[in-house]
Phi, psi and omega in degrees: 000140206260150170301147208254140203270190175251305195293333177307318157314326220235350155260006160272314181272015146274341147325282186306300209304315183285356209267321174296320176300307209275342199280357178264134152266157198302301180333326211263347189231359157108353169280143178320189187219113170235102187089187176244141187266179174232358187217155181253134183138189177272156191283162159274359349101317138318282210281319175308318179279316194317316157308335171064032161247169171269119182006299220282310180312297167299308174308332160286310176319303193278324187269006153084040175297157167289061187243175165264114208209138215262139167314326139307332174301322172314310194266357178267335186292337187287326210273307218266334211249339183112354205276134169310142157356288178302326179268342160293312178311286201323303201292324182308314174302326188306282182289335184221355186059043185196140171298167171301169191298148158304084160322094169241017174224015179263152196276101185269209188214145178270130173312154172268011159296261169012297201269319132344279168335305166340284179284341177278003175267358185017329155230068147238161147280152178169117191218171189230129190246171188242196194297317203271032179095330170325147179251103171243024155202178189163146169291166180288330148322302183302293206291337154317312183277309198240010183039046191290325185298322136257077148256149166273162185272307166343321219239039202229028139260156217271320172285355177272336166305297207289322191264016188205359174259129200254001171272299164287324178309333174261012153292301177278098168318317180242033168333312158295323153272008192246333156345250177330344156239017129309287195309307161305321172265343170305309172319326165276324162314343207288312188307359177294277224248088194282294197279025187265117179343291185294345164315297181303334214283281185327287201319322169306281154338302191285304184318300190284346199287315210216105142329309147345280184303316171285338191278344180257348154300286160318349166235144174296135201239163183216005169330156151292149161267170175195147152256024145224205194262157174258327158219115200248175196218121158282208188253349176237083176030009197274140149258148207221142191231116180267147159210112172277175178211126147270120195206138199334137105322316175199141174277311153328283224266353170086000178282115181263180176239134149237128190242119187264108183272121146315107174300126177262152204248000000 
């Protein structure tokens, strides 16, 4: 396989850049309509204030320059241009040879497939966290077992339920084993993002909240891991025993799908 040249590279995201541009109209981005254009799509210069960069700057970019250009500059043109999950990974690969950064606290928004998916599995449970555990869909199942729909979205994660909620905690019967391997694959997600504010923002939260959580923070662990609960007490008192699967939703944004199978006792 032959090696990808940096000018080779460098005519593809010029390529890609326009080809994205010209596929927008002002409308599609909250801008007048003024005059008649003579070529169809956004101006550079357009994509540049949206973006909130400079003309001059973007424009280099775009013509495949040798220049150097910071992952914010990348995720406001992707912002700017309309680009998807996939075509955001692509610009990053184009531009820096590496996907973009971990979103891991951002309020993201679900395809209505997803969400669809969601609701056709109807009595699994199931729902999609991002790497730091945030829940940002679920089914009417999922939602019978862990109440996320009254939750506040702060307290609407999964590992700060199980180590700070003292309700679901008297839910879980065998807490002390489905803990320690929560805690252990959360941890290892952790390792996408270590230093990320909102990484740190949680952990911090958790050390004082939960002893539990801090004496095992501080120690190295070997647990099995899991991403779900292993045994739950529902709302008309049955206890109930899970065995989950997980699966990517996007990969950039860290999103998983978790789905809870019922055990039969």
């Amino acid at each position: 396989m032959t090696n990808r040249t940096l000018a080779r590279t460098r005519g593809e995201l010029s390529d890609f850049l326009r080809q994205r541009r010209l596929r927008l109209t002002p409308a599609d981005v909250g801008l007048p309509t003024t005059g008649r254009r003579r070529i169809p799509g956004l101006r550079r210069e357009e994509v540049a204030a949206l973006a909130g960069v400079g003309l001059t700057w973007y424009t280099w970019f775009e013509q495949g320059r040798d220049i150097r250009v910071s992952e914010a500059f990348l995720l406001n043109v992707a912002k700017a241009l309309r680009l998807d999950d996939l075509d955001c990974g692509h610009l990053f690969l184009l531009a820096h040879q590496r996907p973009p950064p971990a979103e891991v606290h951002e309020i993201v928004s679900i395809s209505p497939l997803i969400q669809q998916l969601l609701d056709d599995l109807a009595q699994r449970p199931a729902y999609v966290a991002n790497l730091r555990w945030d829940i940002h869909a679920w089914n009417d199942a999922a939602d019978a077992l862990f109440a996320f729909s009254t939750r506040a979205l702060s307290d609407r994660n999964l590992i700060r339920m199980v180590f700070t909620d003292p309700d679901l905690r008297y839910r879980l019967p065998n807490w002390k084993q489905d803990a320690p391997r929560l805690f252990a694959q959360f941890r290892r997600d952790l390792a996408a993002a270590p230093d990320h504010p909102a990484v740190e923002e949680l952990i911090k939260d958790l050390k004082s909240l939960s002893p539990d959580f801090r004496r095992w923070f501080e120690q190295s662990s070997s647990e099995i891991c899991s991403r779900g609960i292993g045994t739950i007490v529902d709302g008309a008192g049955r206890q109930l025993s899970f065995s989950h699967e997980a699966l990517t939703v996007d990969e950039h944004r860290h999103l998983k799908m978790v789905v809870y199978f019922k055990n039969d006792n």
